[in-house]
One Martini backbone bead per residue (centre of mass of N, CA, C, O) as a GRO file, in nm:
protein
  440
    1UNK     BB    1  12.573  15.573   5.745
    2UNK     BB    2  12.511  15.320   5.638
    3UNK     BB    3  12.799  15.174   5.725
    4UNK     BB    4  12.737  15.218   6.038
    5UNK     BB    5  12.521  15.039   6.038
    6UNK     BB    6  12.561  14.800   5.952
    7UNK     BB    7  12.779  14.733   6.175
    8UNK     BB    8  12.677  14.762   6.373
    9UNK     BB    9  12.446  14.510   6.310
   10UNK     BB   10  12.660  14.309   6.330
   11UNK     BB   11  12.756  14.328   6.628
   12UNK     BB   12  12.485  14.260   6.757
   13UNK     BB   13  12.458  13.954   6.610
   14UNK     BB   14  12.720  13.846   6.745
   15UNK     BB   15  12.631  13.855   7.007
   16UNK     BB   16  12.355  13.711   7.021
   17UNK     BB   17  12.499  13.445   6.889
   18UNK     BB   18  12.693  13.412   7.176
   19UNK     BB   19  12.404  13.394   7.387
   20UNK     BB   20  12.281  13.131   7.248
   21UNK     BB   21  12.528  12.930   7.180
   22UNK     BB   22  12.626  12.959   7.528
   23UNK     BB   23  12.712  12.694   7.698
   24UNK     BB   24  12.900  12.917   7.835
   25UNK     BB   25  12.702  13.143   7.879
   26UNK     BB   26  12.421  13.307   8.050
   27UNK     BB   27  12.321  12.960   8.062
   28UNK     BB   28  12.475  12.815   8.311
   29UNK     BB   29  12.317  12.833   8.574
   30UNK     BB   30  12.073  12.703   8.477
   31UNK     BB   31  12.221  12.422   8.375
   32UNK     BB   32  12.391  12.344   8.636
   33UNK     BB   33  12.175  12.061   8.667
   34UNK     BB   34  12.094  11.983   8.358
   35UNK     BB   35  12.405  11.943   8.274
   36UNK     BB   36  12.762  11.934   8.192
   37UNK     BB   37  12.848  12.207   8.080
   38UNK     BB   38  13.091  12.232   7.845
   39UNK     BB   39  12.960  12.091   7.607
   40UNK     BB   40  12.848  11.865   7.729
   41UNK     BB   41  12.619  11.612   7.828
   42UNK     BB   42  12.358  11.571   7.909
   43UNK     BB   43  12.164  11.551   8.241
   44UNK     BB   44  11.948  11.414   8.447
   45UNK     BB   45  11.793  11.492   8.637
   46UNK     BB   46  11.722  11.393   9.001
   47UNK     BB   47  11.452  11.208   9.109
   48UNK     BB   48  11.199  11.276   9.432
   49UNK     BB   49  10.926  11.025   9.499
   50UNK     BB   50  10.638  11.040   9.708
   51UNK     BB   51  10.438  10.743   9.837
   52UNK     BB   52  10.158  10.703   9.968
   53UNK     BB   53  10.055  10.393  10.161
   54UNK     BB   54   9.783  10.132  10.232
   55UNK     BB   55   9.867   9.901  10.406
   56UNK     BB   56   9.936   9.570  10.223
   57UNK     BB   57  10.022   9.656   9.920
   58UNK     BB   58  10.318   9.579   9.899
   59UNK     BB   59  10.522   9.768   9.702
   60UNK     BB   60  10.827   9.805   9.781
   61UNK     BB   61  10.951   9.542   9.567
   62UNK     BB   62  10.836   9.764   9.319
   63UNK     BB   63  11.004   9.987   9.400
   64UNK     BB   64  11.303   9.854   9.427
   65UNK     BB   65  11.248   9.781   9.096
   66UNK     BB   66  11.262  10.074   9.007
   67UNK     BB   67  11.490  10.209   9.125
   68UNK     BB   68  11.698  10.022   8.991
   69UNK     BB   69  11.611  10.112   8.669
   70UNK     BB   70  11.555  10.435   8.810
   71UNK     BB   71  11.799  10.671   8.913
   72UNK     BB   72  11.632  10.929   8.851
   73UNK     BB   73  11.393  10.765   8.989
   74UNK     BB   74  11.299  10.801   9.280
   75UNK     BB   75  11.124  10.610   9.542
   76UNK     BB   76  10.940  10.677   9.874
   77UNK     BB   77  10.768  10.524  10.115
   78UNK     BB   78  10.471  10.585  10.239
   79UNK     BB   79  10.318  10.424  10.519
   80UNK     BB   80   9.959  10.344  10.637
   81UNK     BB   81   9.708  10.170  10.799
   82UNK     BB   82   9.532  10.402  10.865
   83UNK     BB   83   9.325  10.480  10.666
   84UNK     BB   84   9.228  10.781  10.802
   85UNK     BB   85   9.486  10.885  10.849
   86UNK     BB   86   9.582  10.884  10.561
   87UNK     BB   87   9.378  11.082  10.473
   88UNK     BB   88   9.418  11.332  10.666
   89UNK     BB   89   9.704  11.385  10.565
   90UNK     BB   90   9.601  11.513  10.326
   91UNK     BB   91   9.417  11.720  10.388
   92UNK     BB   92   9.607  11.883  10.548
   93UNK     BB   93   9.806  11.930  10.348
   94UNK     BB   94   9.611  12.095  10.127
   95UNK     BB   95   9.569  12.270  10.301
   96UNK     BB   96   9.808  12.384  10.384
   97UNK     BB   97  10.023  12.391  10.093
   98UNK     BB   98  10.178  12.137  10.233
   99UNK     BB   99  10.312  11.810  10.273
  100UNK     BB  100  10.239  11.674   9.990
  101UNK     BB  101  10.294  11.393   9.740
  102UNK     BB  102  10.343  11.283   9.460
  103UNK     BB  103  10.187  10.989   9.564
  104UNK     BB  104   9.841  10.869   9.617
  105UNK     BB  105   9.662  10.621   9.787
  106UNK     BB  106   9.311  10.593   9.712
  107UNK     BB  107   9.039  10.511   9.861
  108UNK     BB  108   8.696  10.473   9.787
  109UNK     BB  109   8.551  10.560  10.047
  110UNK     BB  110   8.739  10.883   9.969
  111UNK     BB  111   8.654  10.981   9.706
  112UNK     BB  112   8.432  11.213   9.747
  113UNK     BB  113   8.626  11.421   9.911
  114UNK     BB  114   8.792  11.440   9.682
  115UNK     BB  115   8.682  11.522   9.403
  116UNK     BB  116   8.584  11.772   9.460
  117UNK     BB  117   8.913  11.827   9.489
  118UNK     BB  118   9.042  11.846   9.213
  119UNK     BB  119   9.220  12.117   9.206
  120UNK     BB  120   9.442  11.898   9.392
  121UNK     BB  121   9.466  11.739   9.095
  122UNK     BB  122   9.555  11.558   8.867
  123UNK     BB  123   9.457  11.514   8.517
  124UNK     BB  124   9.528  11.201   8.378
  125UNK     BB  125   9.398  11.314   8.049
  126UNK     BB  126   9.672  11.530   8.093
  127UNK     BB  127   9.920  11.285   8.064
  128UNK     BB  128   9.762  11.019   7.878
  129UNK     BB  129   9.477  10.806   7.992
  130UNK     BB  130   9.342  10.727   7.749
  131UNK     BB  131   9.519  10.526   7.647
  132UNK     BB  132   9.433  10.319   7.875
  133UNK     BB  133   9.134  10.300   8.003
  134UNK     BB  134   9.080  10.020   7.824
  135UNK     BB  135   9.236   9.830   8.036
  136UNK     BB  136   8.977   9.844   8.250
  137UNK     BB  137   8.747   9.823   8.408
  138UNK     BB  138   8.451  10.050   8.410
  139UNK     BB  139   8.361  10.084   8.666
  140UNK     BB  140   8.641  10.135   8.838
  141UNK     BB  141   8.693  10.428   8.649
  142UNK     BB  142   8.435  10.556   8.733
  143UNK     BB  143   8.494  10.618   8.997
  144UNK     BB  144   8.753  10.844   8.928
  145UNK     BB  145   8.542  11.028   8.839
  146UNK     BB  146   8.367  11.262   8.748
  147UNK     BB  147   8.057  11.325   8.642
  148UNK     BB  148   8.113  11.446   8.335
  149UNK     BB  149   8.433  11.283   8.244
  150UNK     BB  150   8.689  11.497   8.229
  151UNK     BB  151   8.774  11.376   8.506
  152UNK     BB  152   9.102  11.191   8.634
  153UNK     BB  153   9.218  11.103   8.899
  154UNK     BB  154   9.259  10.764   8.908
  155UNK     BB  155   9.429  10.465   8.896
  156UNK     BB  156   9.331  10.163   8.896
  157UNK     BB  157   9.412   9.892   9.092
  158UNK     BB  158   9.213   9.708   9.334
  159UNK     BB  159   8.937   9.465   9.429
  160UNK     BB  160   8.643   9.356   9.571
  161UNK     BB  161   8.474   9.130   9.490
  162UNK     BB  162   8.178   8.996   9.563
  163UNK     BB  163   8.142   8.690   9.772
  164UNK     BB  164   8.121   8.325   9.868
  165UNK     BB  165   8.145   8.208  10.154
  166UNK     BB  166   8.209   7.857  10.249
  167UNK     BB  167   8.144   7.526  10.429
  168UNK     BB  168   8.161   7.249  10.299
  169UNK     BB  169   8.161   7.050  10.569
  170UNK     BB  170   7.848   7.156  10.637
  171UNK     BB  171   7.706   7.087  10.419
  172UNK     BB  172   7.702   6.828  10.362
  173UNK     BB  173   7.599   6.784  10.704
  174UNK     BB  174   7.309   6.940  10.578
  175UNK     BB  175   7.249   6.821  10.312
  176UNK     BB  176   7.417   7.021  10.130
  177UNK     BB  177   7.535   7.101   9.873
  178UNK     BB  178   7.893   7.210   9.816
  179UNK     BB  179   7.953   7.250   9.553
  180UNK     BB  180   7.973   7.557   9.370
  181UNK     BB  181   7.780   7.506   9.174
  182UNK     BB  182   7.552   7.401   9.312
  183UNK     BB  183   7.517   7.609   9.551
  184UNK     BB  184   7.513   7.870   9.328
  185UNK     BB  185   7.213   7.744   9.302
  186UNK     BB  186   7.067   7.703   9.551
  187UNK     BB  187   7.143   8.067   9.626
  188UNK     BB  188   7.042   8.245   9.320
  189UNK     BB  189   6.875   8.385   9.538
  190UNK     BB  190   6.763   8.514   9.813
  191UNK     BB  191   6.507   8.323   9.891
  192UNK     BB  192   6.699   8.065   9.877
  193UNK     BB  193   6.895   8.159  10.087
  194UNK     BB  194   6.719   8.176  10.292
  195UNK     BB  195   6.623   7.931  10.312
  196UNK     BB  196   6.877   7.758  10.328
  197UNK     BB  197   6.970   7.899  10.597
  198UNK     BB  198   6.697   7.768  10.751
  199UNK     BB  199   6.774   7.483  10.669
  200UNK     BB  200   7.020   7.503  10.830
  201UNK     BB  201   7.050   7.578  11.123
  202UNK     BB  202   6.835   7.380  11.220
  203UNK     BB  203   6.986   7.149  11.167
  204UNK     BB  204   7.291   7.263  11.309
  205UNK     BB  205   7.273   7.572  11.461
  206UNK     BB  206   7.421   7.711  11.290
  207UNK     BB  207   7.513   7.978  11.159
  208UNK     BB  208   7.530   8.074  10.856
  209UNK     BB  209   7.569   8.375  10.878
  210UNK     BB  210   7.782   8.600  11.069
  211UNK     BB  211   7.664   8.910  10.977
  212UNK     BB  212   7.474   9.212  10.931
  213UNK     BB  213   7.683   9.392  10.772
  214UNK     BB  214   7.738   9.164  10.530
  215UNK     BB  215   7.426   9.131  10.466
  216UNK     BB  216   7.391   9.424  10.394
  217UNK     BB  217   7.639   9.476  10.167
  218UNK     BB  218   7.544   9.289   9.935
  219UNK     BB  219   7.312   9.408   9.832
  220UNK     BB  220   7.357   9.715   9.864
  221UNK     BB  221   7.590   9.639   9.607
  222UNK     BB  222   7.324   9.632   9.379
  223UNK     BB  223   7.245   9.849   9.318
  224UNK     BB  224   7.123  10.106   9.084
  225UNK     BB  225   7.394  10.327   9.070
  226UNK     BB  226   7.244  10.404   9.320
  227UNK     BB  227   7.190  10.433   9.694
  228UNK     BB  228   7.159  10.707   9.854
  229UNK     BB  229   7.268  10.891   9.618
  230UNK     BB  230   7.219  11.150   9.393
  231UNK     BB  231   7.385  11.240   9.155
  232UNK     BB  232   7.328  11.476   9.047
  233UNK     BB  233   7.251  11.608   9.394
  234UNK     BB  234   7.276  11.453   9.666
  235UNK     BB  235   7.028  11.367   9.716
  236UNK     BB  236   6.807  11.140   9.888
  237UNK     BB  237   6.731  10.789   9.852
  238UNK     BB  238   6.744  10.538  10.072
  239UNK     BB  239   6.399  10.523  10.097
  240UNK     BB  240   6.357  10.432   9.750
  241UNK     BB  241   6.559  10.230   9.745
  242UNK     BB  242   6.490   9.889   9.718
  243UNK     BB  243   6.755   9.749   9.807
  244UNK     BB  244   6.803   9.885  10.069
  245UNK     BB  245   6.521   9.724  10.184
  246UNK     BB  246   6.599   9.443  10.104
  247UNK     BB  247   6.846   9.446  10.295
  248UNK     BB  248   6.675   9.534  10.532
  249UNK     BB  249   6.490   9.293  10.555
  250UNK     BB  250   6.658   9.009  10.505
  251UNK     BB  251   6.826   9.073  10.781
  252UNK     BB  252   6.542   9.057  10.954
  253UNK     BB  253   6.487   8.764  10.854
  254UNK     BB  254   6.724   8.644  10.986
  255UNK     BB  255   6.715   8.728  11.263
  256UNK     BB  256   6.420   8.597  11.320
  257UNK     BB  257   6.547   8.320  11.193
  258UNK     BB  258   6.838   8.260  11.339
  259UNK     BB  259   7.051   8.251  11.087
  260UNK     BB  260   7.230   8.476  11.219
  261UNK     BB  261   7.497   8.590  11.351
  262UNK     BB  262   7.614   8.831  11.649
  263UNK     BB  263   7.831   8.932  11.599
  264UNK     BB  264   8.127   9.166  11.520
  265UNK     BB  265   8.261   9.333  11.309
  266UNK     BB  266   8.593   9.304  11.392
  267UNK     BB  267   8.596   9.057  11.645
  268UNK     BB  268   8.735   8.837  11.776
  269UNK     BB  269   8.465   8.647  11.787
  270UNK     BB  270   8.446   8.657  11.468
  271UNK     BB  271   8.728   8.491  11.450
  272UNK     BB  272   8.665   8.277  11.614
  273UNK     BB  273   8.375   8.149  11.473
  274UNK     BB  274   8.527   8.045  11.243
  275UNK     BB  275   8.754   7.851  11.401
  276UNK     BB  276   8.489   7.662  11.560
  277UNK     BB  277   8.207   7.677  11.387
  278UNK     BB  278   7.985   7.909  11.381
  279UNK     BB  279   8.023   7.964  11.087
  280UNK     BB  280   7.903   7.899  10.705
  281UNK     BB  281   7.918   8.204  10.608
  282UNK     BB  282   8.106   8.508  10.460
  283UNK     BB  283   8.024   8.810  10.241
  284UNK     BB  284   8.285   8.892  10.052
  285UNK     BB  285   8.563   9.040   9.935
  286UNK     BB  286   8.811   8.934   9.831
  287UNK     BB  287   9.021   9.034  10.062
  288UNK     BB  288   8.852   8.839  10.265
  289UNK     BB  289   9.094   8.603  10.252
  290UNK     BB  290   9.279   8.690  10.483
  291UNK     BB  291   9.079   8.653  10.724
  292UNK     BB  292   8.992   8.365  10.710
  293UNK     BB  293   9.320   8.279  10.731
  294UNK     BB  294   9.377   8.441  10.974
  295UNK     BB  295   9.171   8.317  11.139
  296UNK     BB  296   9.094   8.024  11.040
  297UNK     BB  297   9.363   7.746  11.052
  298UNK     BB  298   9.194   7.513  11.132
  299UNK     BB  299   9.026   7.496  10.836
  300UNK     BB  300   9.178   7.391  10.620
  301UNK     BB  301   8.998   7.261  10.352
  302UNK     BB  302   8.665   7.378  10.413
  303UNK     BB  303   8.670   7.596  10.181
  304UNK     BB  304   8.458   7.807   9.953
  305UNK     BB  305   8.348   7.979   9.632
  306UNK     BB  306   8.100   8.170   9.523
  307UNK     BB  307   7.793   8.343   9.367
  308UNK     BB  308   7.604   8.580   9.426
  309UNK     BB  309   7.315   8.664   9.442
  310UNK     BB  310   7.206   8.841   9.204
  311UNK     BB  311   7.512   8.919   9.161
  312UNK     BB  312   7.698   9.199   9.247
  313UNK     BB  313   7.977   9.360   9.401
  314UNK     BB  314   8.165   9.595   9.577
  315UNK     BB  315   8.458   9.655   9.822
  316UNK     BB  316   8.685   9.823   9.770
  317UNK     BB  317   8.989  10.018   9.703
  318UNK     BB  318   9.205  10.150   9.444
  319UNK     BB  319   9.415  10.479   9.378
  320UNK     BB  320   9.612  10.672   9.185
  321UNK     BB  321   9.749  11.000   9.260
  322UNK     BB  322   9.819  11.331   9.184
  323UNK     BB  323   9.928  11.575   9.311
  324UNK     BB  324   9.966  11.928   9.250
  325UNK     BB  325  10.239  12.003   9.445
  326UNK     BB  326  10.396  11.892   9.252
  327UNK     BB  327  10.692  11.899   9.017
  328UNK     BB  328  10.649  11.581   8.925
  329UNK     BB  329  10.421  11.441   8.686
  330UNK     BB  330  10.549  11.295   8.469
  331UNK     BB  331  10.694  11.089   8.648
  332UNK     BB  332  10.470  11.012   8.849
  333UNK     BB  333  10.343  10.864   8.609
  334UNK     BB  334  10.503  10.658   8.491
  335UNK     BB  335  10.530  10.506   8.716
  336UNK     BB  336  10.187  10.454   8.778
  337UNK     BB  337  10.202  10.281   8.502
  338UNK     BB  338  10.408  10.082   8.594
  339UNK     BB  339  10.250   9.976   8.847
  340UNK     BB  340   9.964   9.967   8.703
  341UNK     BB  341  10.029   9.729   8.513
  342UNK     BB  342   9.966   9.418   8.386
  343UNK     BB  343  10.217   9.299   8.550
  344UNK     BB  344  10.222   9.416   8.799
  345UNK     BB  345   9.938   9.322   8.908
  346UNK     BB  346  10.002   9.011   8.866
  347UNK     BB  347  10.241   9.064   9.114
  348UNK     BB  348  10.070   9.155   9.330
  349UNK     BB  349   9.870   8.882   9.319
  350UNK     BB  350  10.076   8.700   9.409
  351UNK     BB  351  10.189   8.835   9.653
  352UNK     BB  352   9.913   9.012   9.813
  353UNK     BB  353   9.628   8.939   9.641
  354UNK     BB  354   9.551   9.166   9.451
  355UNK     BB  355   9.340   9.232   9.277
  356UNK     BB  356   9.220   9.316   8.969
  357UNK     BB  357   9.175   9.569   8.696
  358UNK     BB  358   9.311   9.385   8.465
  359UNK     BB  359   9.140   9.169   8.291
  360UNK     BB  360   9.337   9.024   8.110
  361UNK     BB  361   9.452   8.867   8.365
  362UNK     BB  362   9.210   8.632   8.367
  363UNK     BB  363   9.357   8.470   8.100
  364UNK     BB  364   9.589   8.371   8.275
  365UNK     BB  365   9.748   8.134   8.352
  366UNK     BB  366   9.819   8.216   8.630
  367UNK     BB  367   9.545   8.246   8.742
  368UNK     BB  368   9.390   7.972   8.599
  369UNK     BB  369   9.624   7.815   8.842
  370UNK     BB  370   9.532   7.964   9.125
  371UNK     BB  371   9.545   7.737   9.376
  372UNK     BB  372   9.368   7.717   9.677
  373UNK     BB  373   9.397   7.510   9.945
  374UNK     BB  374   9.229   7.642  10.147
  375UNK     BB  375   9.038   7.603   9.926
  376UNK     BB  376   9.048   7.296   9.859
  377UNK     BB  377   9.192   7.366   9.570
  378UNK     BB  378   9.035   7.627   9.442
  379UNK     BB  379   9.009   7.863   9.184
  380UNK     BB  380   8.893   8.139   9.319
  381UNK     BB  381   9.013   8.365   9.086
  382UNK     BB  382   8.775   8.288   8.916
  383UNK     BB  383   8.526   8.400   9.075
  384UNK     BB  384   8.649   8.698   9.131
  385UNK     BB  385   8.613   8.774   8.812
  386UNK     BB  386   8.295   8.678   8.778
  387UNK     BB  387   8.257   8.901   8.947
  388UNK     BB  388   8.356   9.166   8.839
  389UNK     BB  389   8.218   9.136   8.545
  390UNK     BB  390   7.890   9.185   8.695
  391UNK     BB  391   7.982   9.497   8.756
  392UNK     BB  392   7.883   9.796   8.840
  393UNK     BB  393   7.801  10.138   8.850
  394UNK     BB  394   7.832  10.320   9.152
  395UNK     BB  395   7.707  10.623   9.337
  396UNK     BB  396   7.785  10.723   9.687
  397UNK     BB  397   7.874  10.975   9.816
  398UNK     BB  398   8.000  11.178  10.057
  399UNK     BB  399   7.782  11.029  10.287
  400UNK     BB  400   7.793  10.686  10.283
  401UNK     BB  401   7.914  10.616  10.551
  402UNK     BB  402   7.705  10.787  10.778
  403UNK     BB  403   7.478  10.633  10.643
  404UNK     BB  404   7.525  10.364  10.663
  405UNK     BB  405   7.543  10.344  10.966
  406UNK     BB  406   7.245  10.397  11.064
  407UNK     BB  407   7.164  10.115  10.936
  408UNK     BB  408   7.355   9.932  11.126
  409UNK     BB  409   7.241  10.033  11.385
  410UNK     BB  410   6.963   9.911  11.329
  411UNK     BB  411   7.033   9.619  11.352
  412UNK     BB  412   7.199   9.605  11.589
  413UNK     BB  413   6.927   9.654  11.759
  414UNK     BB  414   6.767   9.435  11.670
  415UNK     BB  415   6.963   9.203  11.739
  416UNK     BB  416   7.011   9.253  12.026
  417UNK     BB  417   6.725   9.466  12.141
  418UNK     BB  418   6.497   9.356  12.006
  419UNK     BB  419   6.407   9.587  11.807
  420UNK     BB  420   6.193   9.777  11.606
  421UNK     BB  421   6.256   9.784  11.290
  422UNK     BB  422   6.049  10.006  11.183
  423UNK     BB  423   6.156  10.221  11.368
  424UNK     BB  424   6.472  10.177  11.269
  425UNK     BB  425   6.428  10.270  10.989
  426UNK     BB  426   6.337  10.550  11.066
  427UNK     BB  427   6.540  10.665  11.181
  428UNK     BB  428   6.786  10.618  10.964
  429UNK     BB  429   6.627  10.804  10.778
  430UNK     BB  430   6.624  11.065  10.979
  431UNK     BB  431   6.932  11.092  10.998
  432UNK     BB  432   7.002  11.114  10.676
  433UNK     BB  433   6.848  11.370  10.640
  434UNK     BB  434   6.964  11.524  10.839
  435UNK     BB  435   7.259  11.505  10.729
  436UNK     BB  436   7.212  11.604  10.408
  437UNK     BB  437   7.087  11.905  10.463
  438UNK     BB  438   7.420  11.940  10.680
  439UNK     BB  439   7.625  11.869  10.490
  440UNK     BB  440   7.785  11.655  10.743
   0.00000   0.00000   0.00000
């Protein structure tokens, strides 16, 4: 019996010893895409993923460079416009539960839209991303984090931050400095600004600064830490935030002392005033240099750029993440730390003009060598530098571009219809908050 038995199980374990080691055996279908057969070299599946990019991002040729030298992931770029509808085409993908991209673009502006649903995207801190981390600007990082800090929707990208743009040959004829230094001294505080624009005008005619809305994100983006809404809970601040009302105070003491242009932000005739010599300042984040050589071509050789009083502010960028939708997110993390690295964004911002979001970039020769004719041939790009790393964190919350709205059209009926100041802050702070009762 006992012969019977060992026999026995000498045949049964001959048998499992055929079915574990055999390259030939049971495992043949299921290898037969990451395999080469029998007895064969491994051979790694070939992956496709779509990679969703928003505007002038640039990246087509770091993506072909990446292409080249990575046959088994392919990576394949769609673009869109309008930012809008970039990300609605997420929204739409993610209810339904299909046809979102292995990685997605994500602008700052429609960040908690998206933060809210992490759960339809990965944590890049399951990822590795702790390990890079510190590699980024601190504020920048914290934009694409849960509240609690342990969800990492995005890797960022670039940024905004916001500077002075001025032209430096109307400040000379109106006797103000104009070197970048001095002129950055001479309206290093909101107060020093005022008084500076509005003895600019008188003398000169010229609008100081362009239009009412951009006048009013300078300030508005040194808020501290919240700007409309409470991060804890989402409830309305945007009426006891001091910085808001300095906001819209200041821009209405513009208005009334006639020192800021009429025109509407994005509007031909803006950009127009630019190119024509009718507005000395323009108040934007770093990206803002493309809109300004792209209007005014007439001035080149005018235009310089210095720091904006009492500190700085950021106004756009984006981040990187993946949904989970994807079936490749080790691979397509590996991109996006590589396009998203040191080097690549040093060549993003040679090419595309990205600002960076990792510091180290700004030590670098190619940096603090990169004089722009167009600015007079001064190094722009590290005005843009000492910009970025006075920013703080800042908390947006999901309807802060609806509510910022409500304020800027009341700037607008101020200066367009003369309407009182005072009645349209009462109504944009009532429509704040009847927005966030209604919770959008």
């Amino acid at each position: 019996m006992k012969r019977w038995m060992t026999l026995l199980l000498s045949a049964i374990l001959l048998v499992s010893l055929a079915a574990c080691g055999g390259g030939n055996g049971g495992n043949n279908s299921k290898n037969a895409e990451g395999t080469g057969g029998s007895g064969g070299e491994k051979k790694e599946e070939k992956v496709e993923l779509t990679f969703w990019t928003l505007g002038t991002a640039g990246y087509d040729k770091l993506v072909e460079e990446w292409n080249a030298a990575h046959p088994n992931i392919q990576v394949k770029v769609q673009n869109t416009g309008d930012q809008t509808a970039h990300h609605n085409n997420l929204i739409t993908a993610l209810s339904a539960g299909s046809g979102a991209p292995d990685i997605f673009m994500l602008e700052i502006a429609f960040m908690e839209k998206f933060i809210k649903n992490q759960d339809k995207f990965y944590n890049l801190y399951d990822l590795g991303a702790k390990d890079i981390e510190g590699n980024y600007l601190e504020w920048k990082w914290k934009q694409a984090q849960s509240k609690d800090g342990k969800f990492q929707i995005g890797l960022p990208t670039d940024i905004g931050p916001s500077v002075v743009y001025y032209r430096a040959d109307l400040m000379e004829k109106a006797g103000i400095p104009s070197d970048p230094v001095a002129f950055g001294e001479a309206i290093n505080t909101w107060d020093k600004f005022a008084a500076v624009g509005k003895q600019f005008t008188d003398k000169t005619g010229v609008a100081f600064v362009d239009n009412t809305d951009l006048m009013f994100n300078a300030l508005r983006d040194q808020s501290d830490s919240e700007i409309y809404f409470k991060k804890e809970d989402d409830s309305f601040i945007g009426d006891t935030n001091p910085q808001i009302k300095k906001a819209y105070d200041l821009t209405v003491k513009a208005i009334q002392e006639k020192w800021i242009g009429k025109t509407v932000l994005w509007s031909p005739e803006w950009g127009a005033a630019m190119n024509e010599g009718k507005v000395a300042v323009v108040l934007g984040p770093a990206w803002m240099k493309a809109n300004i050589t792209g209007n005014a071509p007439d001035t080149k050789g005018k235009w310089k750029v210095t720091q904006l009083p009492e500190g700085s502010g950021n106004w756009g960028g984006s981040f990187l993440t993946i949904p989970k939708e994807t079936k490749h997110s080790k691979e397509a993390y590996e991109f996006i730390t590589w396009l998203d690295n040191q080097d690549q964004q040093l060549r993003a911002f040679e090419s595309s003009g990205l600002m960076p979001s990792i510091p180290a970039i700004y030590d670098t020769d190619t940096f603090k060598n990169a004089k722009d004719e167009f600015f007079s041939g001064q190094n722009i790009a590290t005005e843009f530098a000492k910009a970025a790393q006075k920013i703080k964190p800042v908390y947006y919350g999901p309807l802060h571009d609806t509510t910022d709205s409500y304020f800027k059209s009341a700037l607008r009926n101020v200066i367009e219809k003369n309407s009182d100041p005072a009645a349209e802050w009462d109504s944009a702070v009532k429509q704040s908050k009847d927005l966030a009762k209604r919770g959008g």
